[in-house]
C-alpha positions as CSV (number, residue, x, y, z in Angstrom):
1,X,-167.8,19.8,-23.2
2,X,-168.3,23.3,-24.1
3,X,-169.1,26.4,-22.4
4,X,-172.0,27.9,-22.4
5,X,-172.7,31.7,-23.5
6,X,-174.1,32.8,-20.1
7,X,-171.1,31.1,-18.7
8,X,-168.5,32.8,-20.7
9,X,-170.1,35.8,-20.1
10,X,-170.0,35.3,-15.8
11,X,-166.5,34.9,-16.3
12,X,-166.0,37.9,-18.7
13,X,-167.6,40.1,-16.4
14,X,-165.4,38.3,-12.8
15,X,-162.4,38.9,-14.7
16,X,-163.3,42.6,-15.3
17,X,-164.5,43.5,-12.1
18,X,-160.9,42.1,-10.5
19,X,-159.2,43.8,-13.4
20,X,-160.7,47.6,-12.3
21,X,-160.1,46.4,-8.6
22,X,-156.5,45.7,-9.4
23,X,-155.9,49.4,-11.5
24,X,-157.7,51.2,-8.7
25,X,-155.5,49.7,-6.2
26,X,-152.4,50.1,-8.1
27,X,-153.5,53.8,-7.2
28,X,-154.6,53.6,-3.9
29,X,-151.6,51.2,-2.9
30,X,-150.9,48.1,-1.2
31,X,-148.4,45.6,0.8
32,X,-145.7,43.4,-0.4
33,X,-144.7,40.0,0.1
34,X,-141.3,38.0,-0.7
35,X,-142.9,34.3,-1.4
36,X,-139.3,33.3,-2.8
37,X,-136.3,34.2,-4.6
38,X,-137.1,37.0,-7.0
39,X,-141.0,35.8,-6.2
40,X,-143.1,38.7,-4.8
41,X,-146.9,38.5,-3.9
42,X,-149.2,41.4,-3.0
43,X,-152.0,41.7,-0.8
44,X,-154.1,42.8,-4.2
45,X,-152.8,39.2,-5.6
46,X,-154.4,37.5,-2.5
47,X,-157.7,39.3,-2.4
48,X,-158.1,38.7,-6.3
49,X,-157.2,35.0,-6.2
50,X,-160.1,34.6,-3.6
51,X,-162.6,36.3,-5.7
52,X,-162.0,34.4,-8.8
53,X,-161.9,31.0,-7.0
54,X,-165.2,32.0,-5.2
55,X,-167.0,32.9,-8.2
56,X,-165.3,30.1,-10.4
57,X,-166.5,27.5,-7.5
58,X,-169.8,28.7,-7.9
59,X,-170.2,28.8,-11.6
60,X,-168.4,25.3,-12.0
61,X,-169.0,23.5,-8.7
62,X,-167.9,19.8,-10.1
63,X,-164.8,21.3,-11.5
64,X,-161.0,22.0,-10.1
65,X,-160.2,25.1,-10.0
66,X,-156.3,25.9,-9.3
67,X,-155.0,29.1,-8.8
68,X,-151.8,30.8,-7.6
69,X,-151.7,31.9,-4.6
70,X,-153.9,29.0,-2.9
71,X,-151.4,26.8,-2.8
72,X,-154.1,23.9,-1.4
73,X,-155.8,23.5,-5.4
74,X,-153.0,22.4,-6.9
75,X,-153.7,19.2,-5.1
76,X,-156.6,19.2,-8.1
77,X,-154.4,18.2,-10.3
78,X,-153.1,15.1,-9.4
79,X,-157.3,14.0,-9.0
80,X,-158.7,13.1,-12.6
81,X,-160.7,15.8,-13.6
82,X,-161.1,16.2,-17.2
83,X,-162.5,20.1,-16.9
84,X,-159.8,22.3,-15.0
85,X,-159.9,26.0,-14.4
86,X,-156.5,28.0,-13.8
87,X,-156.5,31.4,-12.4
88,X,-153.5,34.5,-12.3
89,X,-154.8,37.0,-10.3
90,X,-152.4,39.5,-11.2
91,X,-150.1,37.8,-14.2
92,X,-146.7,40.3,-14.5
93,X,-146.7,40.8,-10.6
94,X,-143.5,43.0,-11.4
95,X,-144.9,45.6,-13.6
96,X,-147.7,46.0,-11.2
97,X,-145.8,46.2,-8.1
98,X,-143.2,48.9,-9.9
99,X,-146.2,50.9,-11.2
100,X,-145.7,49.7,-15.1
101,X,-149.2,48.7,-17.4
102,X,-148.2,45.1,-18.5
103,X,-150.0,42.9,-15.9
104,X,-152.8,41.0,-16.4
105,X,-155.6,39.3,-14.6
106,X,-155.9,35.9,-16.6
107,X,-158.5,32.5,-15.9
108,X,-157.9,29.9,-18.4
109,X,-159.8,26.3,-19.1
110,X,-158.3,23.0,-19.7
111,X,-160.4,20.2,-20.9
112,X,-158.8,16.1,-21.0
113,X,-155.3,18.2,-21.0
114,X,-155.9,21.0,-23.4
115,X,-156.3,24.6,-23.1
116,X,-160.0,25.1,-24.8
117,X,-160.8,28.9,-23.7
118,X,-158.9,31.6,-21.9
119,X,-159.7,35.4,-20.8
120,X,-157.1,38.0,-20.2
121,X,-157.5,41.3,-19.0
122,X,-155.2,44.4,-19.4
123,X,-156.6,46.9,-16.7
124,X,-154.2,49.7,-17.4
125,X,-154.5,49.3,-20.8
126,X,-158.6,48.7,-20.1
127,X,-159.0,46.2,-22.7
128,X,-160.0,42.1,-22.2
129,X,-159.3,39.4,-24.7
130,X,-160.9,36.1,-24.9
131,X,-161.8,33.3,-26.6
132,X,-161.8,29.6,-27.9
133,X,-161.7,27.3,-30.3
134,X,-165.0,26.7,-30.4
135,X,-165.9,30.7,-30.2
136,X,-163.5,32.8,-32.0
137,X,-161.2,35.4,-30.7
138,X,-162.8,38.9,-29.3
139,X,-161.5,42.1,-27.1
140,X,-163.2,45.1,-25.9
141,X,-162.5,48.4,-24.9
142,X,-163.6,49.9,-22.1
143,X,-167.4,49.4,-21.6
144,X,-167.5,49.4,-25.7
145,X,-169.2,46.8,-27.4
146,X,-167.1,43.5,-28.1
147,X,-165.4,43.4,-30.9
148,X,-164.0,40.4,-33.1
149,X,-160.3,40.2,-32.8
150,X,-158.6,39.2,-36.1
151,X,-155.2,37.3,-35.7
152,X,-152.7,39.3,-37.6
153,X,-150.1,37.5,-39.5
154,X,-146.7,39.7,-39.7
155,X,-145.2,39.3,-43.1
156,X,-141.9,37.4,-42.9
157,X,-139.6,39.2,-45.8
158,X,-136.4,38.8,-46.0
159,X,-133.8,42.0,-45.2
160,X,-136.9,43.4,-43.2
161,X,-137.2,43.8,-39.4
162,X,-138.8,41.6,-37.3
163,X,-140.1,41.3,-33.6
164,X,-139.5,38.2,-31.1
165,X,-140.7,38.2,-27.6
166,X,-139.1,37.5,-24.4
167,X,-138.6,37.9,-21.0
168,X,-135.7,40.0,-19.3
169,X,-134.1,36.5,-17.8
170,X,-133.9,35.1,-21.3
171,X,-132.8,37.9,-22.8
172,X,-130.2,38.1,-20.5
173,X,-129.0,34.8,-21.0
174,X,-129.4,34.3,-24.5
175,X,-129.6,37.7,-26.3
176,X,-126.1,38.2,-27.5
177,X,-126.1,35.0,-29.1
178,X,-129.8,35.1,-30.2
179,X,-128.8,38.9,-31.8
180,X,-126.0,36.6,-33.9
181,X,-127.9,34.0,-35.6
182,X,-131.3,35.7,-35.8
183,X,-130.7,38.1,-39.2
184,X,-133.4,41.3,-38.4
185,X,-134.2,40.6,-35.1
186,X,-135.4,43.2,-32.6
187,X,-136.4,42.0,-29.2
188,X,-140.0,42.9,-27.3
189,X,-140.0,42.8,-24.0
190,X,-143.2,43.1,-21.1
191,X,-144.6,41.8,-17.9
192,X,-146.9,39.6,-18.5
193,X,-147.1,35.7,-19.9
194,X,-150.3,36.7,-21.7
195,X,-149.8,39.6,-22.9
196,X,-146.7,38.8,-24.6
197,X,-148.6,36.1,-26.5
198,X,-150.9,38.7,-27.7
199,X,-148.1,40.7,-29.1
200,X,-147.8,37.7,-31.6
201,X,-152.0,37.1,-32.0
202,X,-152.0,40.7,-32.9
203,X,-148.8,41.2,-35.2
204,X,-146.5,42.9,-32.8
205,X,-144.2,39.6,-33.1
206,X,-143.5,36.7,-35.2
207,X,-142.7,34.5,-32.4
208,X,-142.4,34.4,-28.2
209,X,-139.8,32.0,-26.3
210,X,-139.8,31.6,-22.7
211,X,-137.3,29.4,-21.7
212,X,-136.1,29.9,-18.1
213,X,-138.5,27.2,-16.5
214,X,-140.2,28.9,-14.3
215,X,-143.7,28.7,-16.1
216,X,-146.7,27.4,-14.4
217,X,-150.1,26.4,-16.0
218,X,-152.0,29.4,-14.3
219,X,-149.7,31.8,-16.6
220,X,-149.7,29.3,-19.8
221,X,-153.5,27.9,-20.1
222,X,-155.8,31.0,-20.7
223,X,-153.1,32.6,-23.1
224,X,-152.2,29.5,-25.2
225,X,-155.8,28.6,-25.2
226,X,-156.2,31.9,-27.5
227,X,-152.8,31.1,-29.4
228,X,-154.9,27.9,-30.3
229,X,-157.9,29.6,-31.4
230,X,-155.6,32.0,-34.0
231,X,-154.1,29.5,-35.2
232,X,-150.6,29.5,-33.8
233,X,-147.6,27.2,-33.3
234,X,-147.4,26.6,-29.7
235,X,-144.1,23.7,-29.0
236,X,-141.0,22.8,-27.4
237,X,-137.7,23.3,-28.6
238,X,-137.5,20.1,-30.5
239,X,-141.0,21.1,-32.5
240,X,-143.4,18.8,-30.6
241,X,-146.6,20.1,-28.8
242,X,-146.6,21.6,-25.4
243,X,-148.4,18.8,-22.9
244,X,-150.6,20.1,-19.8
245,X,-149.9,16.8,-17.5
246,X,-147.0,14.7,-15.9
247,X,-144.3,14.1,-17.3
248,X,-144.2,17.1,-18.8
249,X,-145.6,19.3,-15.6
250,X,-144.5,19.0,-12.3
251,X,-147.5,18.0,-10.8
252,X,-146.6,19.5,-7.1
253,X,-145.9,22.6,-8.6
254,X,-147.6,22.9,-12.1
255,X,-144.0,24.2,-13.4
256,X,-143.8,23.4,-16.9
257,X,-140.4,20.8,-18.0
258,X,-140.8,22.0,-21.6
259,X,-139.6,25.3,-23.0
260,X,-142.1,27.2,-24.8
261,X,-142.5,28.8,-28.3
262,X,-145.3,30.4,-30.0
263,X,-145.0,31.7,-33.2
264,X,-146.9,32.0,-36.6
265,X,-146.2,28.8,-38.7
266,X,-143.2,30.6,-41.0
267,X,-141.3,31.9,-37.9
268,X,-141.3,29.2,-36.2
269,X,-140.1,26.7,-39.4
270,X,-137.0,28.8,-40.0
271,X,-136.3,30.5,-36.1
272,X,-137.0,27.7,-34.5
273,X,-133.8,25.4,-35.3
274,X,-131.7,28.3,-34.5
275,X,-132.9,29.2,-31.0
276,X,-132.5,25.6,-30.6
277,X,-128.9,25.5,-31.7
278,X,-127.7,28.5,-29.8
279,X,-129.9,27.3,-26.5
280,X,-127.6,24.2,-26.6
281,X,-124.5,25.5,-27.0
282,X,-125.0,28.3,-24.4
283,X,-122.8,27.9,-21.4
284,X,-124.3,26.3,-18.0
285,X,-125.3,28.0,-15.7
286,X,-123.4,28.0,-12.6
């Protein structure tokens, strides 16, 4: 089912009114709250993820609608719903709690277990992407007009750097060995799940990994939606698509069981066996 203009545009202009909330709060300040281990929740996270479910409610009133920090939604998934909305209020939590630009305020739409369209906004940076399949990719500055927003490809040559993106607990991890068997690699690191896949939409990066399992669908839908719509490889470690349902999502905590990669088509056909190799011979953790 697709979405209609008016409706992309009520959620364009939801996602950017929480987004300058969010940036003017980051100012202001706020509270705190340890939700687990190295899991932190602030009060701006809480008043955002009410906004977006009110105004997602009463755009889509027949459809779930999951989002973080209402832990009661994710009941939705376990219901069959064939349309499914999924909402980060503030996607990078760290970088906005420690006063750093890569966070994100992020709703994304899965339809029979697919993302179809997704919306990211950058506050700090003041820009929002979005998109679909259906609609094309498109970002705006400011109060500017929207703009297109062309996928770039990053030439793959061989001797010549190259970028691949991924978080600190990866890197950590798997960096050493990644720095050995990856000829001209230089890692990218940032805050947030979605804006990390736009370093590779854009041509900052050839590929992104996340690996550490700690990925739910309210960080994954919105940006993968968009890696869709330019035409990116989005899969496991073994090559086959990422799945949105059980078995491959816990469906009591939306956690994804697959690692993820996205990457333009030549990266990922000649990276991807290596990070594959040197993910399975890495020691265990203890």
């Amino acid at each position: 089912m697709s979405l209609r203009p008016a409706d992309c545009y009520a959620i364009r202009h939801l996602v950017t009114v929480c987004g300058d909330y969010a940036r003017q709060q980051a100012q202001i300040g706020f509270q705190v709250f340890e939700k687990g281990v190295d899991d932190y929740v602030t009060t701006v996270d809480r008043a955002l993820d009410a906004k977006l479910l009110a105004g997602l409610q009463t755009l889509f009133p027949e459809d779930g609608i999951i989002t973080e920090e209402n832990r009661a939604t994710v009941r939705q998934i376990q219901v069959s719903q064939r349309r499914l909305w999924f909402v980060d209020p503030i996607d990078g939590t760290d970088d906005f709690i420690h006063g750093r630009p890569n966070y994100a305020v992020m709703v994304g739409y899965l339809l029979d277990g697919q993302p179809q369209a997704g919306w990211i906004h950058a506050p700090a940076h003041g820009k929002i992407y979005w998109g679909s399949r259906e609609q094309g990719l498109f970002w705006q500055q400011g109060y500017d007009s929207p703009q297109p927003l062309t996928p770039v490809h990053p030439p793959l040559i061989s001797g010549q750097r190259w970028n691949l993106v991924i978080g600190d607990q990866d890197r950590r991890r798997y960096g050493a060995d990644l720095v050995r068997h990856l000829p001209g690699m230089s890692f990218v690191s940032l805050g947030s799940f979605g804006l990390k896949v736009l370093q590779v939409i854009t041509g900052q990066a050839g590929l992104y990994i996340y690996l550490n399992g700690r990925v739910k669908l309210w960080d994954t839908v919105g940006p993968l939606a968009l890696a869709h719509a330019a035409g990116l490889v989005c899969c496991d470690l073994d090559g086959n698509p990422l799945r949105f349902s059980e078995p491959h999502v816990d469906p009591d905590t939306v956690t994804h069981r697959q690692p993820i990669l996205v990457g333009w088509p030549p990266y990922m056909a000649q990276f991807r066996p290596v990070i594959q190799r040197v993910v399975a011979t890495a020691p265990a953790l203890i």
